[in-house]
C-alpha positions in Angstrom: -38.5 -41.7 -20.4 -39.8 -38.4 -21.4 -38.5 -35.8 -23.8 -36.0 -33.5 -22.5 -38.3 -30.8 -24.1 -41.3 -31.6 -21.6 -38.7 -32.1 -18.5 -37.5 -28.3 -19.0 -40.9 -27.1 -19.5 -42.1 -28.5 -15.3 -39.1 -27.0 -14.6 -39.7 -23.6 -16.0 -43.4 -23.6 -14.8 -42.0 -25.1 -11.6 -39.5 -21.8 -11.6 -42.0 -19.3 -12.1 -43.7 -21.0 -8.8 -41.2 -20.6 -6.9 -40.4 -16.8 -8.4 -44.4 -16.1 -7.3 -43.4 -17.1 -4.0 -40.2 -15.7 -3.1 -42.0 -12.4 -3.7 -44.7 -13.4 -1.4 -42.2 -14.0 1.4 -40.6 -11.1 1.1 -43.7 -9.2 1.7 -44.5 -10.9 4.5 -40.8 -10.1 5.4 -41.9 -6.7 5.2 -44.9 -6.6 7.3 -42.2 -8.8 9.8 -40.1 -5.0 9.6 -42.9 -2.9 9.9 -44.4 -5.1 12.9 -41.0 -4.4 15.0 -40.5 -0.9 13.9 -41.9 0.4 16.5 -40.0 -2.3 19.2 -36.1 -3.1 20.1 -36.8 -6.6 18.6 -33.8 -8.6 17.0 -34.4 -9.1 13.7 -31.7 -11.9 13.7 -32.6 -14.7 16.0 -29.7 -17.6 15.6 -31.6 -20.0 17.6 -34.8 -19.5 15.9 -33.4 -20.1 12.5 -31.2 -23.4 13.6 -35.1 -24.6 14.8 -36.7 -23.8 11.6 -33.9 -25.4 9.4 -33.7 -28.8 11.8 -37.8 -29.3 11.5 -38.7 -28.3 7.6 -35.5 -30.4 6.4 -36.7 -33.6 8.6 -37.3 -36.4 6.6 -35.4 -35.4 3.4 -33.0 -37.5 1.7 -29.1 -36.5 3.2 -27.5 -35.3 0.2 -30.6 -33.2 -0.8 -31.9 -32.3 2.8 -28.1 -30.5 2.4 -28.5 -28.8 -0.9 -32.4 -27.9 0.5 -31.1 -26.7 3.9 -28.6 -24.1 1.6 -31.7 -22.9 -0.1 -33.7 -22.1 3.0 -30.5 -20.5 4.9 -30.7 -18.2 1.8 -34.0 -17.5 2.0 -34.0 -16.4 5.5 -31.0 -14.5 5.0 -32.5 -12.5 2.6 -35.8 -12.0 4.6 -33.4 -10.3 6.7 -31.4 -8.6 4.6 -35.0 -7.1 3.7 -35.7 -6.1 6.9 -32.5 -4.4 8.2 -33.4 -2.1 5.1 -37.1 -1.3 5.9 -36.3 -0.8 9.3 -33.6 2.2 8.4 -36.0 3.8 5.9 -38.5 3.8 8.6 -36.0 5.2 11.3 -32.5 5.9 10.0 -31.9 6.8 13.9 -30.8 3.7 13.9 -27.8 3.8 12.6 -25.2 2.8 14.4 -22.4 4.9 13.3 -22.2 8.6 13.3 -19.7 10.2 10.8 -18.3 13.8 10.4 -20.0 15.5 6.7 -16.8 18.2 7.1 -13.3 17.6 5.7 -10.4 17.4 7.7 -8.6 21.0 7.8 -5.3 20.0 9.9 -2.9 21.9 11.2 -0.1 19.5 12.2 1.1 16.3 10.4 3.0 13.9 11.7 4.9 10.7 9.9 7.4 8.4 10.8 11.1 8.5 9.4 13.2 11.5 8.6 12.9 14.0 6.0 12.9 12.6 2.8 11.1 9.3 3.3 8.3 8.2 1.2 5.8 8.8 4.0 7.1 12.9 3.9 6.2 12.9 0.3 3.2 11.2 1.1 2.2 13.7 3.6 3.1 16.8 1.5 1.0 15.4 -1.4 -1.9 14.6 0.9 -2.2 18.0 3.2 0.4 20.6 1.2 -0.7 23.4 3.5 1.1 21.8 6.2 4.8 21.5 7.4 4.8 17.5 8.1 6.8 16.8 11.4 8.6 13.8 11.7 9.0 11.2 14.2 11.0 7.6 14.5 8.1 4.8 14.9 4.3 4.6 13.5 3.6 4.2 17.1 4.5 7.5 17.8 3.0 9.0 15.1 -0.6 6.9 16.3 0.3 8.3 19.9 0.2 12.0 18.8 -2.8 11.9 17.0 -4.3 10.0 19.3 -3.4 12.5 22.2 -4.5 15.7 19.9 -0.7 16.5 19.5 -1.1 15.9 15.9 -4.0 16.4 13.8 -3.6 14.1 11.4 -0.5 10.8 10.9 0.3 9.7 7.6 1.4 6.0 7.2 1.8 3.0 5.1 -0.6 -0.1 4.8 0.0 -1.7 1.7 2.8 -2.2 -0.7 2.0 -4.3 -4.6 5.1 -6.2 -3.7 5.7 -6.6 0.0 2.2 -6.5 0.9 0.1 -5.6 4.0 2.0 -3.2 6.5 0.1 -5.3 9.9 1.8 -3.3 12.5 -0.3 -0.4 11.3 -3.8 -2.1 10.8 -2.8 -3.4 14.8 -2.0 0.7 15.6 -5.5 1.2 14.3 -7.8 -0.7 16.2 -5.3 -0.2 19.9 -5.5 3.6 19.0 -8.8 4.6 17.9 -8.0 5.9 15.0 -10.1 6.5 11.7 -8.8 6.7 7.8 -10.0 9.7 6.2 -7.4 10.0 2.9 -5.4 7.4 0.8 -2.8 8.1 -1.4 -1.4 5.8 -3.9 2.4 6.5 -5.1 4.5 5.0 -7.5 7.8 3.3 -5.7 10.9 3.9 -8.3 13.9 3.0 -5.5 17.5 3.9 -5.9 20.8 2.7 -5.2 22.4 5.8 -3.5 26.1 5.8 -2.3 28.6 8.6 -0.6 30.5 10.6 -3.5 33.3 8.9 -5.3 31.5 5.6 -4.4 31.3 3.2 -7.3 28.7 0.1 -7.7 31.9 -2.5 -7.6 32.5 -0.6 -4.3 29.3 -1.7 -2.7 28.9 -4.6 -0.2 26.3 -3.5 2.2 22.7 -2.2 1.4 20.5 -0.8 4.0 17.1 -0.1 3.7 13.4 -0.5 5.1 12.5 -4.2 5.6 9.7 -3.5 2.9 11.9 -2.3 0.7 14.9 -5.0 0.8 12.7 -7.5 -0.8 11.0 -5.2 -3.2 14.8 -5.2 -4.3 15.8 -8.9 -3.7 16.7 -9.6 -7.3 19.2 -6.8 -7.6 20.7 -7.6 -4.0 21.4 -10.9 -5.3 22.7 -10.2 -8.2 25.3 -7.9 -6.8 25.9 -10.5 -3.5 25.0 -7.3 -1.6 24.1 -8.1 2.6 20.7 -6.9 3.2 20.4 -4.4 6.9 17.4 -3.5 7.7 16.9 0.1 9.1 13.3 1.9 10.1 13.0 4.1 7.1 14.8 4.7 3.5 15.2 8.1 4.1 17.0 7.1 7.6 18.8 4.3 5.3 20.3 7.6 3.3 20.8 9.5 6.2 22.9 6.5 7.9 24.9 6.2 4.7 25.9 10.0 4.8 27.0 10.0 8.6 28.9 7.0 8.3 30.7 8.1 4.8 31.5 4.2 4.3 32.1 3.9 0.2 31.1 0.2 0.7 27.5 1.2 2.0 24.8 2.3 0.1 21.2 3.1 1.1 17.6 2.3 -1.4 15.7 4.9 -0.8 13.9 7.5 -3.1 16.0 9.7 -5.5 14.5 12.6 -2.9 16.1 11.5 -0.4 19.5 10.4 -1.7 19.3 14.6 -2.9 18.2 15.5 0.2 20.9 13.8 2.1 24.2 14.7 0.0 24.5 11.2 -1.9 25.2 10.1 -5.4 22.6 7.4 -7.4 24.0 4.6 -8.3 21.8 2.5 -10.3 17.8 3.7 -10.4 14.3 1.5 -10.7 16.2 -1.4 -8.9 13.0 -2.8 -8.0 12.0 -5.9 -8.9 8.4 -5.0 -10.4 8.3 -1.9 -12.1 4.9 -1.8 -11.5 5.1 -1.2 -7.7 2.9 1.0 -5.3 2.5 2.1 -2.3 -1.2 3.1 -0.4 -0.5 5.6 2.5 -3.4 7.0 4.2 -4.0 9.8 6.6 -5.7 8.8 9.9 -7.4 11.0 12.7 -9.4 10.8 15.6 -12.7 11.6 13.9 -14.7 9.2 11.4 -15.6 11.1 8.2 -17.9 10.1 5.3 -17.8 12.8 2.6 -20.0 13.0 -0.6 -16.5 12.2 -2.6 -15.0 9.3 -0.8 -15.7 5.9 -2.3 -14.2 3.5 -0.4 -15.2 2.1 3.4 -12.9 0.2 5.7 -14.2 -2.1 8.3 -13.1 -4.3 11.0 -14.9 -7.2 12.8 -14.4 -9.8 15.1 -17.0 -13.8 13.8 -17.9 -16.1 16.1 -15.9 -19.0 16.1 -18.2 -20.9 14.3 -18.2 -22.9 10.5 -19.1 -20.7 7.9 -19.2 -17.3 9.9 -17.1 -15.7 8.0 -18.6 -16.8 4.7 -21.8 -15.8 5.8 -20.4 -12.1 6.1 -18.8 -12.5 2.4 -22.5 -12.9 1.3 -24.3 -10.8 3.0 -21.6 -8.3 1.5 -22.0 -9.2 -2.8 -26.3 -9.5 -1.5 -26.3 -6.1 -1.0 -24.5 -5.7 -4.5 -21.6 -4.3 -2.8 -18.0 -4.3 -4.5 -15.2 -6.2 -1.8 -11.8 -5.0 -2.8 -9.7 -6.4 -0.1 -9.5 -8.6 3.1 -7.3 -9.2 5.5 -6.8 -10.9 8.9 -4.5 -10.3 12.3 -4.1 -12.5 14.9 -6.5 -10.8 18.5 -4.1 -10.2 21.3 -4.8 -12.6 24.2 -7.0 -14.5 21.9 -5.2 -17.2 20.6 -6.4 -18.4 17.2 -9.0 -15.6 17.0 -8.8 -13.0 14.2 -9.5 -9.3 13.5 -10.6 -9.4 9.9 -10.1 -5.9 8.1 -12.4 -5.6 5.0 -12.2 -2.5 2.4 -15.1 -2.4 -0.1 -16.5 -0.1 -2.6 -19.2 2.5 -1.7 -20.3 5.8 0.3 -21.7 6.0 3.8 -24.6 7.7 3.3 -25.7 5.3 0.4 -28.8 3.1 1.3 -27.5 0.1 0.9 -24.4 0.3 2.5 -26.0 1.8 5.5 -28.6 -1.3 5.7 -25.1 -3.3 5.3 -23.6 -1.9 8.0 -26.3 -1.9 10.4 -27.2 -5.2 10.0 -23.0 -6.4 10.2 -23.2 -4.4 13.9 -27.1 -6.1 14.9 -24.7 -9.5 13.9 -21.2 -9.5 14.6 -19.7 -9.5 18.3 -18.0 -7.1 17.4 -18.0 -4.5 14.4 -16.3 -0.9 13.9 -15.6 1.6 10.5 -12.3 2.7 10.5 -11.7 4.4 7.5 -14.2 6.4 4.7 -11.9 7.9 1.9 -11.7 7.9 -1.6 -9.6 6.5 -3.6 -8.2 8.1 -7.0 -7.6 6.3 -10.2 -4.5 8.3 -10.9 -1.3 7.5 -9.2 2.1 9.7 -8.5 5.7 9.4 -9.0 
């Protein structure tokens, strides 16, 4: 047996072979870019690749004609990789998606609720030149913009404690619409009762269906029964009108002001720590110099590993994914929409190549948000 000194050493030399090589295949990669700039060619071939893999791992050993077949996949992946980069240095008319360089300068914003919802204050942080108008369901809101009623709707899609808001990713896609703002704020909910109301008074709690749970530990506690209503400023607003001392509303302190009522008990949420993203949508993608955050959506053939395969070609392009997330297709069944947010600008290199090569790929591919997102949150 040798020395474990003198089996390292083939395998460094061994290595720097194989380091010598991959560079060579690369640049024949690029000559491969360069020969089809000038042509429609695919760069990606599916049928040609499954034919390479099947003849140069014939003959191998199963468990290592598995482990080698990974290694070539790779290497052709990045071979194109390399080439859906030349090809948009040589001609970045190819780019398949065509954002605004201008901000957004609305005139009319619409959200869903009443006044004093989260979503308002959302709004009037976002676009405080504006008077936000308010409407009762995200639908509308998607329906206004959509029809150039509204400029711009401002909504919810994510909570730190109730999650993804799916009814509005679903709006999205059905509607058109683009994300061109996020706004993070800090969720503090109250306990907010008609005057002279006490909190051994209370039996009923309304609220948003997000928000119940955000407070399930203090519902409990208090044996409180949970109703759901479409907004916590509505919740409030319900509580006034009906003038019931053993209903009470969460909600913001804002709108427990707003609407007449006193606070009860304040920070009743479970985690103190909990957020909420809204963002702005319109009906025109923008990529700004400022925003550093994309949003995209895309359909993977039903296939093993397609979706992995789009996880990787994501981190080989040294791109940041922050998020994912999936929805059932309509008339599809057990097909998904997958959402993916990542780090980056649209007129960065890499992501461009990214993209492009995603839309050459995918069945189906679309950006539906460029914004950027702040470090700093709001109470």
């Amino acid at each position: 047996m040798r020395e474990l000194a003198a089996v390292r050493q083939d395998i460094n030399a061994i290595d720097e072979q194989i380091r010598a090589l991959f560079l060579q295949r690369m640049s024949l990669a690029l000559e491969v870019a360069q020969a089809k700039a000038g042509t429609r060619d695919k760069i990606y071939k599916p049928d040609r690749e499954a034919e390479i893999l099947e003849r140069r791992t014939a003959g191998i050993e199963e468990e290592l004609r598995l482990k080698y077949a990974a290694i070539l996949q790779s290497m052709i992946r990045a071979s194109r990789e390399y080439q859906y980069s030349e090809l948009l240095r040589q001609d970045p008319a190819r780019f398949p998606f065509y954002p605004a360089k201008i901000p957004l300068n609305p005139k009319t914003i619409y959200y869903q609720g009443v006044p004093g919802a989260y979503q308002e204050l959302a709004a009037r942080a976002l676009f405080p030149q504006c008077e936000p108008v308010n409407v009762p369901t995200w639908e509308q809101v998607f329906r206004a913009v959509r029809d150039g009623v509204a400029d711009v709707g401002v909504v919810p899609v994510e909570n730190t404690t109730a999650g993804t808001v799916s009814e509005v990713y679903d709006l999205l896609l059905e509607y058109g619409l683009y994300i061109n703002r996020s706004y993070i704020r800090k969720i503090s909910h109250c306990l907010a009762a008609v005057p002279g109301a006490r909190l051994h008074d209370i039996q009923s709690v309304c609220s948003h269906p997000h928000a119940l749970p955000q407070c399930h530990a203090f519902i409990a506690e208090h044996g409180l029964e949970a109703i759901e209503v479409s907004n916590t400023a509505m919740a409030a607003q319900q509580v006034q009108q009906k003038g019931d001392r053993r209903l009470a509303a969460i909600c913001s302190r804002e709108a427990a002001e707003r609407y007449g009522l006193v606070v009860l008990a304040e920070g009743i949420n479970d985690q103190k720590h909990n957020e909420t993203r809204f963002i702005a949508v319109s009906r025109t993608l923008t990529a700004l110099a400022e925003d550093n955050r994309i949003e995209i959506a895309f359909h993977i053939p039903n296939v093993a590993g397609s979706l992995g395969t789009v996880l990787d070609t994501i981190s080989h392009y040294g791109i940041d994914m922050t998020s994912i997330y999936s929805r059932p297709l309509r008339d599809s069944p057990w097909c998904y929409v997958f959402y993916i947010d990542f780090t980056g600008n649209m007129w960065e290199h890499a992501v461009r190549s990214l993209l492009y090569q995603l839309y050459e790929e995918l069945p189906y591919i679309k950006v539906i948000g460029s914004y950027q997102v702040s470090d700093t949150t709001e109470e």
